[in-house]
MILOKOL-330049 format. One record per residue (C-alpha): residue number from 0; y, x, z. Coordinates in steps of 0.02 Angstrom, whole numbers, plus 50000, padded with zeros to 5 digits. Example, Ala and Ser with C-alpha at 12.3 -4.5 7.8 and 13.67 -1.06 7.14 Angstrom:
<atoms>
   koldren      yy      xx      zz
         0   49775   50615   50390
         1   49947   50684   50357
</atoms>
This chain:
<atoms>
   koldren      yy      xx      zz
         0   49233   48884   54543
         1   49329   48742   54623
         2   49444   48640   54488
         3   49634   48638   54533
         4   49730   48517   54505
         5   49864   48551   54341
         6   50020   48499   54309
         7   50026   48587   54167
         8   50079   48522   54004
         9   49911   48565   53909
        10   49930   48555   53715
        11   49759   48498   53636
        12   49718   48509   53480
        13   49539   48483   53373
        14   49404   48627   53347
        15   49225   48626   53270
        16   49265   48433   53287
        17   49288   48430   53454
        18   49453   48411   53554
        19   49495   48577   53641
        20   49630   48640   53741
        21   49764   48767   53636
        22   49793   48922   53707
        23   49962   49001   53595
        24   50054   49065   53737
        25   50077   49182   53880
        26   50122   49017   53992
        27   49951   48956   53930
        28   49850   49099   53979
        29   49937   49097   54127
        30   49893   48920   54177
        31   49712   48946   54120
        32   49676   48970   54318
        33   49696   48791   54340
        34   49613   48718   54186
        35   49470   48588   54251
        36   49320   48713   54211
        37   49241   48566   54096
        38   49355   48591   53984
        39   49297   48774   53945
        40   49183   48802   53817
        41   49100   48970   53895
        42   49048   48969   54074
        43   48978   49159   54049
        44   48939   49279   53896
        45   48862   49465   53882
        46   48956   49632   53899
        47   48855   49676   53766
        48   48811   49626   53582
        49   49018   49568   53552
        50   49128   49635   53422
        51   49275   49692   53556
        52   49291   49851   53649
        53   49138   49877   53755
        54   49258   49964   53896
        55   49367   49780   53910
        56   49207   49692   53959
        57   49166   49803   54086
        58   49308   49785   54166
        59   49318   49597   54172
        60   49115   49593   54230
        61   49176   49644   54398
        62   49016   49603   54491
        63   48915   49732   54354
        64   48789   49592   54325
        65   48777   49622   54131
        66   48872   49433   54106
        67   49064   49386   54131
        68   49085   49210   54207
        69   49251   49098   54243
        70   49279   49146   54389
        71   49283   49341   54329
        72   49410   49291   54191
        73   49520   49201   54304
        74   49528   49324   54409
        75   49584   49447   54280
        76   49726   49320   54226
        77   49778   49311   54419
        78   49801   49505   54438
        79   49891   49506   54242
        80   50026   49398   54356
        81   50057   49523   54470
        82   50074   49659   54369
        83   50175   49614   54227
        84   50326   49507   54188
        85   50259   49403   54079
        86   50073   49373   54001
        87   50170   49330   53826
        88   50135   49509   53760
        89   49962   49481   53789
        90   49973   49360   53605
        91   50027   49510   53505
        92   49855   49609   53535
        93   49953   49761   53548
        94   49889   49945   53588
        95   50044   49992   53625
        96   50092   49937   53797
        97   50296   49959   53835
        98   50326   50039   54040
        99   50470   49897   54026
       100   50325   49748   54037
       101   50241   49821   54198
       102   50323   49722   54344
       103   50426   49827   54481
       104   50459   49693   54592
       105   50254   49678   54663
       106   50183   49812   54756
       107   50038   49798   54649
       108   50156   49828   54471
       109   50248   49981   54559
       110   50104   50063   54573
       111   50049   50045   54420
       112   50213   50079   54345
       113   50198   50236   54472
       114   50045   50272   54397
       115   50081   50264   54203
       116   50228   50372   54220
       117   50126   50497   54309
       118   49982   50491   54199
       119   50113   50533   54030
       120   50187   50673   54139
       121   50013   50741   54163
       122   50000   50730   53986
       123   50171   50813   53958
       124   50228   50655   53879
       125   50348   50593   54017
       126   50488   50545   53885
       127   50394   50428   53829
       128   50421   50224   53894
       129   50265   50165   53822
       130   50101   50216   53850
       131   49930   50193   53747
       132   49739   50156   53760
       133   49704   50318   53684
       134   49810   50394   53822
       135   49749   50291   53979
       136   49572   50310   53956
       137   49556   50510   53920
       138   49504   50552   54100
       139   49500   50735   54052
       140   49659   50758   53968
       141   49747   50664   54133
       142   49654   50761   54257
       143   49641   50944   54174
       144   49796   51020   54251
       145   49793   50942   54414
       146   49709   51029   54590
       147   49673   50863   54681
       148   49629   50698   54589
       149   49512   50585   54724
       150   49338   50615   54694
       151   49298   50703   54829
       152   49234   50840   54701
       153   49311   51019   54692
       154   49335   51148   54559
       155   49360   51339   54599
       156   49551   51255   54524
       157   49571   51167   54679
       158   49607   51340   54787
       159   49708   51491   54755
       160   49582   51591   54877
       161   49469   51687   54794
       162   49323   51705   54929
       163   49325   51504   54912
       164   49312   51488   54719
       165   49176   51609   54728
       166   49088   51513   54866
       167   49092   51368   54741
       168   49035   51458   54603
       169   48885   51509   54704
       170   48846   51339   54747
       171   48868   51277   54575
       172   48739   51401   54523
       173   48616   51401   54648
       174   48613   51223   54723
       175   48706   51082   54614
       176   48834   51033   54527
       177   48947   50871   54500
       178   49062   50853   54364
       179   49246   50824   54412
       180   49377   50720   54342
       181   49434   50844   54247
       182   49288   50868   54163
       183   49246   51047   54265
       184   49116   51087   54373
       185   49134   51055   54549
       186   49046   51035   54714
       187   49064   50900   54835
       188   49031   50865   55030
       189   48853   50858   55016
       190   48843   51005   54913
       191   48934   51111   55028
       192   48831   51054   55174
       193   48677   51092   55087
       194   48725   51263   55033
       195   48762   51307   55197
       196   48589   51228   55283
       197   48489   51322   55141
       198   48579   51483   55172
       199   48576   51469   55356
       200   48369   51438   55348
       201   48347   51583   55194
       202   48447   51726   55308
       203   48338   51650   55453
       204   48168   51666   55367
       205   48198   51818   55296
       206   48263   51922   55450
       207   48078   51869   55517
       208   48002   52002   55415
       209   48164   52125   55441
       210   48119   52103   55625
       211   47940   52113   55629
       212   47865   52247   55489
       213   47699   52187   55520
       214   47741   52051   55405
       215   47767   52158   55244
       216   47656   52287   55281
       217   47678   52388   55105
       218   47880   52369   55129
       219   47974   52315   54957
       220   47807   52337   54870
       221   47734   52204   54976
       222   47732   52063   54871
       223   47685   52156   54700
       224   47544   52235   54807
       225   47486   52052   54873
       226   47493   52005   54666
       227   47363   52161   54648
       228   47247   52123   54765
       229   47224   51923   54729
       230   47211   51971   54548
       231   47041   52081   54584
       232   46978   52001   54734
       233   46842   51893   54703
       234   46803   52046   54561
       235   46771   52178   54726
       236   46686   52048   54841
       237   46576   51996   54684
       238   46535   52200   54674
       239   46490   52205   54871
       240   46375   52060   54840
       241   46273   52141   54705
       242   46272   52322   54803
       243   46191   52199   54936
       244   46059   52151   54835
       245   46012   52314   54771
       246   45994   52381   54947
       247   45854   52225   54951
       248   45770   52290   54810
       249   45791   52442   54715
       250   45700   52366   54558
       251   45845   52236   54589
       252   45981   52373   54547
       253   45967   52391   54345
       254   45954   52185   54346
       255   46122   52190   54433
       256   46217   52316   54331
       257   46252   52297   54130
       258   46088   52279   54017
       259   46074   52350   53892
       260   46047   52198   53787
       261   46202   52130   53833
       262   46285   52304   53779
       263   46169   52285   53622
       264   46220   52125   53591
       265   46424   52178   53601
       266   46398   52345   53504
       267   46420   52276   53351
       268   46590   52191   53363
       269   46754   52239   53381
       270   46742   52263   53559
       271   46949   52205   53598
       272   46880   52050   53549
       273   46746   52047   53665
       274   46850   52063   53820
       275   46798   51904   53907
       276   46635   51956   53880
       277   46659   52130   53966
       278   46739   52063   54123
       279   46576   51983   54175
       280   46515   52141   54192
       281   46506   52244   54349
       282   46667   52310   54431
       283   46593   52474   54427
       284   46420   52586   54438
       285   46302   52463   54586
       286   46267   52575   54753
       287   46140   52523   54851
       288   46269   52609   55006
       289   46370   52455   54970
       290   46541   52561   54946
       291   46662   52559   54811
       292   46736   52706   54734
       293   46910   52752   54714
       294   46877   52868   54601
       295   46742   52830   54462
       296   46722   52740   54309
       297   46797   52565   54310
       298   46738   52425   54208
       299   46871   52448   54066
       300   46928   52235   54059
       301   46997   52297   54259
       302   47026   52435   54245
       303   47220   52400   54236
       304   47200   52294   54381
       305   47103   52405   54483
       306   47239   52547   54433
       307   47372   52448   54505
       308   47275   52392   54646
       309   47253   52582   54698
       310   47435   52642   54673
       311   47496   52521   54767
       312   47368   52492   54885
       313   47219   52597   54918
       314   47313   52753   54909
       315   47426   52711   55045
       316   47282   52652   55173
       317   47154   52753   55106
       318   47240   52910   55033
       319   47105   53038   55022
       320   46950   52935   55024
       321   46824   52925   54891
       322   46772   52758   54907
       323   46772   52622   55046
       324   46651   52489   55134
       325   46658   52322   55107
       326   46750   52303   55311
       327   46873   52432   55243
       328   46911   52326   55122
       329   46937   52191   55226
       330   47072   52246   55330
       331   47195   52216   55179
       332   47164   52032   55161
       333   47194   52028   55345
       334   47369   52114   55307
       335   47407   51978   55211
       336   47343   51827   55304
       337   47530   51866   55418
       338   47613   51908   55262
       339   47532   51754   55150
       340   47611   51615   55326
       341   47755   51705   55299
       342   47786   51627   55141
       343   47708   51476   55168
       344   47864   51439   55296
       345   48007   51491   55163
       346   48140   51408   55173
       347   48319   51405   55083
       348   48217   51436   54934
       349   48381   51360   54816
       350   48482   51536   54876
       351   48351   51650   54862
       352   48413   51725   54723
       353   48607   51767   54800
       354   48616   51937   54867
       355   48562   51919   55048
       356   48709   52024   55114
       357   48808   51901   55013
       358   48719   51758   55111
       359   48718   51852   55281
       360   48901   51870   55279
       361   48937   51674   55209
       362   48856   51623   55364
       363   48934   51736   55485
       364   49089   51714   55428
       365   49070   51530   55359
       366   49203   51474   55259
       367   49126   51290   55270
       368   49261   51208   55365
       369   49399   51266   55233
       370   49306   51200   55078
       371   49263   51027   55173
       372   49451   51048   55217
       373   49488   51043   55001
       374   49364   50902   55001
       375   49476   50820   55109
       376   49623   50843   55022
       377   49549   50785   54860
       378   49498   50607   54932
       379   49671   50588   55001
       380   49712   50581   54818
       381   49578   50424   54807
       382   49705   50294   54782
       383   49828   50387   54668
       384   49670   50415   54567
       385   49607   50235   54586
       386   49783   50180   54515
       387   49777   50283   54357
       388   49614   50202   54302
       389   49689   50017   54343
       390   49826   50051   54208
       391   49702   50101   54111
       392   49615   49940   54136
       393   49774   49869   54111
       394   49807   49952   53937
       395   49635   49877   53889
       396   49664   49692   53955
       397   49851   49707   53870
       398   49771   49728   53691
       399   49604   49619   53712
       400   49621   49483   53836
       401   49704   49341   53711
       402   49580   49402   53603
       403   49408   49353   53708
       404   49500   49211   53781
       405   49515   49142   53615
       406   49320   49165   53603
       407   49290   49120   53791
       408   49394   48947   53828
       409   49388   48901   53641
       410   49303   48974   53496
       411   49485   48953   53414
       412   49449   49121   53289
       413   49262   49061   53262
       414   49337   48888   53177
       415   49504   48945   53098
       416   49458   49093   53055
       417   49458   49052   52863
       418   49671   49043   52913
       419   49693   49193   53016
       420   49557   49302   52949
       421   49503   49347   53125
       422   49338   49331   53151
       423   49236   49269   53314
       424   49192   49408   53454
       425   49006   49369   53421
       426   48996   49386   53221
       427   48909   49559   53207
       428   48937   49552   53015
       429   48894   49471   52868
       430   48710   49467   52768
       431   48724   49458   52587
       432   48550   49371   52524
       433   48501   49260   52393
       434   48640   49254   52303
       435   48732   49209   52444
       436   48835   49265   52620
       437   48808   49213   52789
       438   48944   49250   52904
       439   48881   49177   53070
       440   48774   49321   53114
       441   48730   49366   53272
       442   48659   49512   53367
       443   48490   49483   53436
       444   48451   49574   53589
       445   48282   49486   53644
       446   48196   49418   53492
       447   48074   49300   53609
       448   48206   49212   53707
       449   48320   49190   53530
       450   48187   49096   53453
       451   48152   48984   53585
       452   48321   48920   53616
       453   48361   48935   53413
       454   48214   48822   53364
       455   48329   48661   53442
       456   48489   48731   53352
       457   48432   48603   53205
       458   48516   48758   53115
       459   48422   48863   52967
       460   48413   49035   53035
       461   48355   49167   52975
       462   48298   49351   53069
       463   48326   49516   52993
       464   48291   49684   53042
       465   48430   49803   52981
       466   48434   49985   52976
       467   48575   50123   52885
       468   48447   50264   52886
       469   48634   50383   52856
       470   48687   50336   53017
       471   48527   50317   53131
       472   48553   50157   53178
       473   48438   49993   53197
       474   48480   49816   53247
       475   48409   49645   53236
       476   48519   49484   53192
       477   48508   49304   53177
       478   48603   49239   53002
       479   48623   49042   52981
       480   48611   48998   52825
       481   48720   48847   52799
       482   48727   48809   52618
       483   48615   48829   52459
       484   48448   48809   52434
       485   48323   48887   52562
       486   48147   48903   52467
       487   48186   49078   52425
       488   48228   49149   52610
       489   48071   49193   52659
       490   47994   49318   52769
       491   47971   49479   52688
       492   48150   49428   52584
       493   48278   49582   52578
       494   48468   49565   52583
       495   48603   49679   52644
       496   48710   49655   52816
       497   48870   49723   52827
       498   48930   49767   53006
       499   49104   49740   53049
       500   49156   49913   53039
       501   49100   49912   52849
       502   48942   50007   52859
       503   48788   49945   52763
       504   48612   49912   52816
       505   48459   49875   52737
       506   48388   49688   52796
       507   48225   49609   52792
       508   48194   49435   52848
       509   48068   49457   52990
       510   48069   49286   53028
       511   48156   49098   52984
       512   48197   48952   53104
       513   48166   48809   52950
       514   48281   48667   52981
       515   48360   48575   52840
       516   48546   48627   52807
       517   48620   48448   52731
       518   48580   48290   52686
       519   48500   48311   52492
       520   48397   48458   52574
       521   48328   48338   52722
       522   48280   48213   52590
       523   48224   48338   52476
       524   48087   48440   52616
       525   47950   48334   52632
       526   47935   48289   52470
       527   47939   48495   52446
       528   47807   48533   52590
       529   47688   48399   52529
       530   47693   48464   52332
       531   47664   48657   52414
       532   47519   48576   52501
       533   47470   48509   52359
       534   47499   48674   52235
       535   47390   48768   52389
       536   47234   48656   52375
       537   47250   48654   52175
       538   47238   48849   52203
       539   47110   48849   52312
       540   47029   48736   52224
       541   47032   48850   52070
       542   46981   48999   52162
       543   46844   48933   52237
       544   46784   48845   52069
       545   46784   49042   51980
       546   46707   49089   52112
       547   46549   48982   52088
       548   46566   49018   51888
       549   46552   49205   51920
       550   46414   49196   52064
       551   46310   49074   51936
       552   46329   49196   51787
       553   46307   49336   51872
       554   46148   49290   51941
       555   46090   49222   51781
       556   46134   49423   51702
       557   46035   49483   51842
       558   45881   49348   51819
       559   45882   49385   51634
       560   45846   49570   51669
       561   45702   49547   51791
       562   45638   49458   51640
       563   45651   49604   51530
       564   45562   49737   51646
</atoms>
């Protein structure tokens, strides 16, 4: 950011000990622009972990990088100018943002102005002259009543034809969906244009097999027939193999077929249970002819299988045969090698299940054109749209910008807080602990990089875990400890942290960053750490000393009864 020269008459005045500038009015945020950027006392902070509206940082992070820097806020305080008379209401912290503030003498505050006026007619509030956050920011609400609103996404609301909302039904169902502004399903370009290429390759697949019947050889019963015959194939060609081997050898034959020690072996259960057992079995009776019959005993695990496998199949290319040969049996997996590329090579599978007259007739009379037409319409809307979310931005930065600039340029709240009973945007709460409170407590985000930086603080800090098992929540903090005695705040040491909305968590010190916390206590610490050391080696002294007693007794006891045997 390049410094500008100010002519400003800054008003200083001493924070925290230092000498910062005083931001009280709307001329000073104004001016802020041209304050020498040493003299700021942030250069960048989070959009996350601060006590102020998470929407209001988003906003003023206009690169999305996670961190608001100078540059950002100025910018904010630049476009303020242009759209309102004066940045004094900005000191109030209001809500409640008057239409009479907006500027109408910049293009930029007529359209706003434009925009809020619209945006309280939409809500069927247009006698209103002020507006609200709780008004600006309910998306839904504005947009619910309105055809077009800019996001190139459209609702079976955006036509009165009724061919059209049902096209956009059918593409909601089938192929996607986006969610409009008003909160209802929509479609948008992309959608269309893929409904259309997926019907357009479906219709084009599927009139393959209209065209050519060779393809579905058992008609609509074509595919449960193809289900029938993979689900006993290997089963017949594993019954032509053994009819093979008993032409070999007819001693081979009662090998091949069910012994009757595996029978013997069954007989005795409850043979429902034994299923798995029974499909290993033979198909059916082994011929040495090699032919299956169509008409015999089946082995009863396929026999439903082999039921439907005849009704739908064998019947129809073998009606009035007793059984076939293995190359009659054949010829119907060569049916299906066609039939079985034939799928393969689907396409439009996302519309397969819309009635294919349905499809046929959206692509010969397409009706593409006319909803791209809506989508067109929509986006014309873009900037109207864009507007109503700026005053909503504006609603936000009208209630909270003094706010983080008096957290941002100077911590003014941080240090006076104990007048104005406003506390900093980065005090998460307040631990109670040791007979004590710590106000300056501070979400942690990243334990490991905390500590690193926090060990040169020369601050006592100490790190909690917190949890409100009611609400679900967790969180970590960092609470310096600034006056009292420390010995007690220890890891393992519970407290209680109070968030700022009130709600109460459980704490427990993870973790402490020991620094001394005034001048008796510096004196005080080594003296402290040297008489622990010393009250640790006495212990261990001691326990090491009873340690040897009961070893040496014990093994005396022990000698003493050798003795005795």
């Amino acid at each position: 950011m390049e410094n500008i020269k100010s002519s400003y008459p800054w008003k200083y005045t001493k924070i925290g000990g230092v000498t910062r500038v005083s931001i009280e009015t709307g001329d000073d945020i104004a001016h802020l622009p041209e304050l020498d950027q040493k003299q700021w006392t942030v250069l960048s902070c989070p959009t996350t972990g601060l006590e102020i509206d998470p929407e209001t940082l988003k906003m003023l992070d206009t690169d999305g990088d996670g961190h608001i820097k100078v540059n950002e806020v100025t910018a904010a305080i630049e476009w303020l100018k242009k759209v309102l008379k004066s940045l004094q209401p900005l000191t109030a912290k209001s809500a409640v943002m008057p239409l009479s503030d907006i500027r109408d003498d910049t293009d930029e505050g007529k359209k706003l102005l434009n925009s809020a006026r619209q945006i309280l007619s939409n809500l069927k509030l247009a006698d209103k002259n002020e507006i609200t956050i709780g008004e600006t920011s309910d998306s839904v609400k504005i947009f619910a009543d309105t055809q077009y609103n800019g996001d190139g996404i459209i609702t079976e609301a955006s036509t009165d034809d009724e061919l059209l909302k049902k096209i956009i039904a059918t593409i909601i169902a089938n192929v996607g969906k986006a969610t409009d502004r008003s909160g209802a399903d929509g479609v948008t370009k992309d959608l269309i244009e893929e409904f259309y290429t997926e019907a357009a390759d479906f219709t084009a697949w599927k009139n393959l097999s209209l065209n050519d019947t060779s393809l579905i050889p058992y008609g609509d019963n074509t595919t449960a027939a193809r289900d029938a015959y993979y689900a006993i194939k290997d089963k017949v060609a594993d019954y032509f193999i053994r009819c093979k081997l008993a032409a070999m050898d007819a001693d081979a034959t009662s090998a091949l077929e069910i012994s009757k020690e595996s029978l013997a072996k069954i007989s005795e259960k409850n043979l429902t249970e034994a299923i798995s057992e029974i499909e290993a079995y033979p198909l059916t009776k082994i011929n040495v002819k090699a032919q299956l019959p169509l008409n015999e005993a089946i082995n009863p695990a396929w026999e439903g299988k082999f039921k439907a496998l005849k009704s739908l199949i064998l019947d129809v290319d073998f009606a009035g045969k007793q059984s076939i040969t293995e190359a009659e049996w054949n010829t119907i997996g060569a049916k299906f090698g066609a039939y079985d590329k034939w799928l393969a090579d689907k396409k439009g599978a996302k519309v397969e299940g819309v009635d294919f007259a349905y499809l046929t007739d959206a692509i010969a009379n397409s009706k593409k054109d006319d909803l791209l037409a809506l989508v067109e319409k929509d986006l014309a809307e873009k900037d109207n749209a864009e507007s109503i979310q700026e005053v909503n931005k504006l609603a936000h930065l009208y209630r909270d910008m003094f706010n983080f600039l008096r957290n941002y340029v100077t911590f003014t709240d941080f240090y006076y807080q104990y007048k104005t009973g406003d506390k900093a945007i980065f005090q998460a709460g307040t631990l109670f602990i040791d007979q004590r409170s710590c106000d300056l407590c501070i979400r942690v985000a990243d334990m490991g990089k905390h500590t690193a930086s926090a060990a040169q603080s020369a601050m006592f800090i100490a790190y909690c875990d917190c949890e409100n098992k009611k609400l679900g929540k967790k969180l970590q903090i960092a609470a310096v400890v600034t006056d009292g005695d420390v010995d007690n705040i220890t890891v393992g040491k519970n407290g209680v942290f109070y968030d700022r909305a009130g709600n109460d968590y459980e704490a427990t010190v993870t973790k402490v960053i020991d620094n001394p916390i005034s001048i008796r206590q510096a004196f005080w610490s080594p003296y402290k750490k040297f008489a622990k050391f010393i009250e640790d080696q006495v212990a261990k002294f001691a326990a090491d000393k009873d340690k040897a007693v009961t070893d040496n007794a014990t093994a005396k006891i022990s000698e003493t009864g050798t003795k005795l045997t």
